[in-house]
C-alpha positions in Angstrom: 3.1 -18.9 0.3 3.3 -15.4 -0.8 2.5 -12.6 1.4 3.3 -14.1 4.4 3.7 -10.5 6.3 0.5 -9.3 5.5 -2.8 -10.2 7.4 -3.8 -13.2 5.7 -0.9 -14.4 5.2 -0.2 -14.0 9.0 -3.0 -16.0 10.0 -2.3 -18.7 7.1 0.9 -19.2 8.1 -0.2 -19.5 12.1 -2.9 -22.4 10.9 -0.1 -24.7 8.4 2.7 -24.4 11.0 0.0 -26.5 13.3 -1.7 -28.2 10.8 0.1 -28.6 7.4 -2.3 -29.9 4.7 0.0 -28.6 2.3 2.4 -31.2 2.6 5.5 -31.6 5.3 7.1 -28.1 4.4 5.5 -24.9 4.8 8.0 -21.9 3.3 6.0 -18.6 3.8 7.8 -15.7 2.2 7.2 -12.0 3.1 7.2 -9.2 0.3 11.1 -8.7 1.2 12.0 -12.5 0.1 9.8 -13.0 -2.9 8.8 -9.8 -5.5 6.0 -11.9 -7.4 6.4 -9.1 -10.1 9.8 -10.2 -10.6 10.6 -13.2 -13.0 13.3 -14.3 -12.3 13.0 -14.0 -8.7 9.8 -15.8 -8.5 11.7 -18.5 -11.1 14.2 -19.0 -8.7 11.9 -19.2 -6.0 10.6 -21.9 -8.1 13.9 -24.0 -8.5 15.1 -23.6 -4.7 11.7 -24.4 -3.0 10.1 -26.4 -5.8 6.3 -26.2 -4.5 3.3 -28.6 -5.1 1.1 -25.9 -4.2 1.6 -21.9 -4.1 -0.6 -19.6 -2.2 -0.5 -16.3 -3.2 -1.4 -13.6 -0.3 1.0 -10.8 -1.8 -1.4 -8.2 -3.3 -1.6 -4.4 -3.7 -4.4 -3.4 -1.2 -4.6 0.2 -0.8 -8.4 0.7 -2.2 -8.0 4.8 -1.9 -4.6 5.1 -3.6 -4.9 2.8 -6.5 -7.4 5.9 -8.1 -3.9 7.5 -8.6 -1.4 4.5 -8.6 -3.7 2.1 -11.2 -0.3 1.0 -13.2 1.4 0.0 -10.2 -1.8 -2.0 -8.8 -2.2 -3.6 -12.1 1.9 -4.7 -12.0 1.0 -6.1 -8.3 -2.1 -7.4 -8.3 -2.4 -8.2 -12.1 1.3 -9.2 -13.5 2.6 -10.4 -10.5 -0.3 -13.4 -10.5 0.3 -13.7 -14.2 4.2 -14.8 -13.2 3.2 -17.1 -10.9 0.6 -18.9 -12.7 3.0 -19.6 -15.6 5.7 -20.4 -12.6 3.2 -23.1 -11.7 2.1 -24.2 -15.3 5.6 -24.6 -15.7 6.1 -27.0 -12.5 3.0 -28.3 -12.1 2.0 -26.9 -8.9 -1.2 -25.4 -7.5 -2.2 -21.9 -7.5 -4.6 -20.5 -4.6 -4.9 -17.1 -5.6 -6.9 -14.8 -3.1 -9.1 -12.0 -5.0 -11.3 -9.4 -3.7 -15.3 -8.9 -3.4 -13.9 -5.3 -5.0 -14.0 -7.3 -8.6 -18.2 -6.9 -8.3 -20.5 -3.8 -9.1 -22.1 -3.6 -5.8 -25.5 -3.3 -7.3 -26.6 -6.2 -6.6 -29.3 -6.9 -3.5 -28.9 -10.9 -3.6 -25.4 -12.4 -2.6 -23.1 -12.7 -5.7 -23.1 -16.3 -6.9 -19.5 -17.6 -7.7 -20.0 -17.4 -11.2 -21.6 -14.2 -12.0 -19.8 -11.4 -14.2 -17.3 -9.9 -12.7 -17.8 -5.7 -13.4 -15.3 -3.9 -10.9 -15.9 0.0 -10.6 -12.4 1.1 -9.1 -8.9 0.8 -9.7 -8.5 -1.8 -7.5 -11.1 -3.9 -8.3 -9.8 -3.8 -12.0 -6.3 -4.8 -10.8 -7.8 -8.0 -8.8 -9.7 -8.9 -12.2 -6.5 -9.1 -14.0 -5.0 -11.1 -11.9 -8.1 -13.3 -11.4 -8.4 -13.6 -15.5 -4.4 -14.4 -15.4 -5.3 -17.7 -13.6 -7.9 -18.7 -14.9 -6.1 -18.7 -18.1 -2.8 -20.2 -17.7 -4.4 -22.7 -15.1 -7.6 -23.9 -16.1 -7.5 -26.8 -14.3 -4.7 -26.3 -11.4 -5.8 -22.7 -10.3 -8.1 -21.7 -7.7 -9.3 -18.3 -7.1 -10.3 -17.3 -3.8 -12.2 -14.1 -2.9 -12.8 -12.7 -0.1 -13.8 -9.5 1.4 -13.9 -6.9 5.3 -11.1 -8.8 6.1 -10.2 -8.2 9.9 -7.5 -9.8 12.5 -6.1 -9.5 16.0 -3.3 -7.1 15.1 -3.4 -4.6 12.1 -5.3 -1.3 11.3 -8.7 -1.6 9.5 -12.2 -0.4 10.5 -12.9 -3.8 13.2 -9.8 -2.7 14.9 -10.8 1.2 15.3 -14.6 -0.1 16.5 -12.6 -1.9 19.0 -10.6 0.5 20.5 -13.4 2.6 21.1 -15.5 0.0 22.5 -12.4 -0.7 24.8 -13.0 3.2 26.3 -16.6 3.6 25.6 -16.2 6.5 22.8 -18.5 7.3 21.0 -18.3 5.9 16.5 -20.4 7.1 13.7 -20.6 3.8 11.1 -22.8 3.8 7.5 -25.7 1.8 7.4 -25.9 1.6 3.6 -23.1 -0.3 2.7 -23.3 -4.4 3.1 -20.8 -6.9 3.2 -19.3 -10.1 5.0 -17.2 -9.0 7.8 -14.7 -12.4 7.7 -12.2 -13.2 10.4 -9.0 -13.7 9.0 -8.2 -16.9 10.7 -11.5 -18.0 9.3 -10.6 -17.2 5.4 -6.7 -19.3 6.4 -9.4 -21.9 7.7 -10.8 -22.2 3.8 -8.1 -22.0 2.3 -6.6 -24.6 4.0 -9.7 -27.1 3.0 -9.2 -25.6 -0.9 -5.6 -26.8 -0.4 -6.8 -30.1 1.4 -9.5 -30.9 -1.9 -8.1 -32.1 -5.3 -11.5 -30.4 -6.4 -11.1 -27.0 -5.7 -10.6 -25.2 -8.7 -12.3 -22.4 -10.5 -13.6 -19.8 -8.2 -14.7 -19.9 -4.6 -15.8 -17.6 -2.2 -14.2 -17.3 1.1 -16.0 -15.2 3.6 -18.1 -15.5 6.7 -21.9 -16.0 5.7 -24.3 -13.9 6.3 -24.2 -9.9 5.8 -23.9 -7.1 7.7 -23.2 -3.0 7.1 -20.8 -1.1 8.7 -22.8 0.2 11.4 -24.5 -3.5 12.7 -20.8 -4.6 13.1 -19.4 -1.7 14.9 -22.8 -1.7 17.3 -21.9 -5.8 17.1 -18.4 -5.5 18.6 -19.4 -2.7 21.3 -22.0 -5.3 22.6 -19.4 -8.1 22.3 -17.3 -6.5 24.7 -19.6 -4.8 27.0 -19.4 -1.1 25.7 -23.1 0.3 25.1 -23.9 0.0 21.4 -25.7 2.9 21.0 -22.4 4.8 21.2 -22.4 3.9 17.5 -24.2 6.9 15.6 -25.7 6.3 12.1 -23.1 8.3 9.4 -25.0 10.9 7.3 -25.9 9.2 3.9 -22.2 10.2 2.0 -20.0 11.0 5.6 -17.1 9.0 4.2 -16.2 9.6 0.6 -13.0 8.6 -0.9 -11.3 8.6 -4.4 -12.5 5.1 -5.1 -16.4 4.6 -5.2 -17.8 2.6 -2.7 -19.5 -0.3 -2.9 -23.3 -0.5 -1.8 -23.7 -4.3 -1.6 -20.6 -7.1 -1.8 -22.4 -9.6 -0.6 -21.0 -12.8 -1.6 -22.8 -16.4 -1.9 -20.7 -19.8 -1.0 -22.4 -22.2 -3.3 -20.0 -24.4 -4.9 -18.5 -25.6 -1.4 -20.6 -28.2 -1.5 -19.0 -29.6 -4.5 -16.3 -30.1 -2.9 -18.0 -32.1 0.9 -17.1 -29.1 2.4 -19.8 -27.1 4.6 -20.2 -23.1 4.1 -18.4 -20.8 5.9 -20.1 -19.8 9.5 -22.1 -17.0 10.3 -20.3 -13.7 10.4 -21.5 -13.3 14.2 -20.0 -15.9 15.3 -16.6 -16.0 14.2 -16.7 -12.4 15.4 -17.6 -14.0 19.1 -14.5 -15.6 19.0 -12.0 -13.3 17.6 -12.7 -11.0 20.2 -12.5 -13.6 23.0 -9.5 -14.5 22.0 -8.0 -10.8 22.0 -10.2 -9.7 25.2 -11.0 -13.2 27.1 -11.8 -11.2 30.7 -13.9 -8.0 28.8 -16.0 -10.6 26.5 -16.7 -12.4 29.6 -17.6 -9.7 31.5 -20.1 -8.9 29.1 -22.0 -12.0 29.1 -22.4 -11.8 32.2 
């Protein structure tokens, strides 16, 4: 695996060192052991570890900054998956390659079906297209690309952990309510990308989020009630509070159809898995509040 320091990666690595379905050795290698843009690093990689399948977690993600740093996102997130699909058409290994809901328009108002044209509108998303189009060009039939999307954990920055600190001390948030998406637990997305890696089926394009959708401001009113903190401390943003360098996104919404080609079930409900992240990090406050 690549990007093993990041969050995904993180929570990837957590789920294969208890339940390996990628054979007996797991080597999970941080942006400091493995420079995917780097050939001859990554070939070497190759010949020490020789993998049967490669998970790549190592991206560019800094949405904002790729406006003014589009070259260097498109070496990270475009050239570096490049080297490692020919690394594995070379060797013959697997590729699970996680993308981005960011590779969409966000005009759509029905969840994105796996196979609909892909037509990014920022830096970033453009970056995460390359690298998608990389894969599915050198591996047609031994590379998976896995998108996801509001990707939150139990350590990190990111909007989730913000709502939750505030909950914690019953400040008061301001969240939009006109941007939709699939808030997605990252132990749940390591969850589906260990059953891609399980299934000699899964290639092409899947989507691996929690189901459902949700804006900004239901989830941050979601996790105050989780853990006890009056949701109504969450104001409604005015229409345009929070606007960046890259556009934003009205509707990500992604659809999980093809999991069923594969016997697998669709993701869970966005709700739930948030239930249980924040149990796990606050056991006694979640409790309290269901009280």
């Amino acid at each position: 695996m690549t990007g093993a320091g990041g969050l995904l990666g993180r929570h990837l690595t957590k789920r294969l060192n208890t339940d390996s379905a990628f054979g007996d050795e797991v080597v999970a290698l941080r942006r400091a052991e493995l420079d995917i843009t780097d050939p001859n690093a990554v070939a070497a990689a190759f010949e020490h570890h020789r993998p049967d399948i490669v998970v790549n977690c190592a991206a560019y993600t800094r949405v904002e900054q790729a406006e003014a740093e589009e070259t260097e996102a498109l070496r990270i997130n475009g050239e570096g998956p490049r080297i490692l699909a020919a690394a594995c058409a070379r060797s013959r290994a697997r590729l699970l390659h996680v993308s981005t809901d960011y590779v969409f328009s966000g005009r759509a108002r029905t969840p994105y079906p796996e196979g609909h044209p892909p037509d990014p509108q920022t830096a970033y998303g453009r970056s995460k297209l390359a690298g998608e189009r990389a894969v599915a060009s050198l591996l047609p039939v031994t590379g998976t690309v896995v998108r996801t999307a509001w990707l939150y954990g139990t350590r990190g920055r990111g909007f989730v952990k913000a709502m939750v600190d505030r909950a914690l001390h019953h400040d008061e948030a301001v969240a939009v309510d006109d941007q939709w998406g699939q808030p997605t637990w990252a132990d749940d997305a390591a969850g589906l990308l260990v059953v891609l890696g399980r299934s000699g089926r899964a290639h092409g394009i899947f989507h691996a989020t929690d189901s459902g959708a949700a804006t900004r401001l239901e989830l941050a009113r979601e996790i105050f009630r989780t853990l006890g903190a009056d949701p109504g401390l969450v104001r409604r943003a005015a229409p345009g509070a929070f606007v960046g360098p890259a556009p934003r996104a009205d509707y990500t919404v992604l659809g999980h159809d093809r999991w069923s080609e594969i016997g697998a079930p669709p993701p869970r409900p966005w709700k739930q898995a948030l239930h249980q992240a924040l149990s796990e990090m606050f056991p006694e406050r979640v409790a309290s509040a269901k009280r």
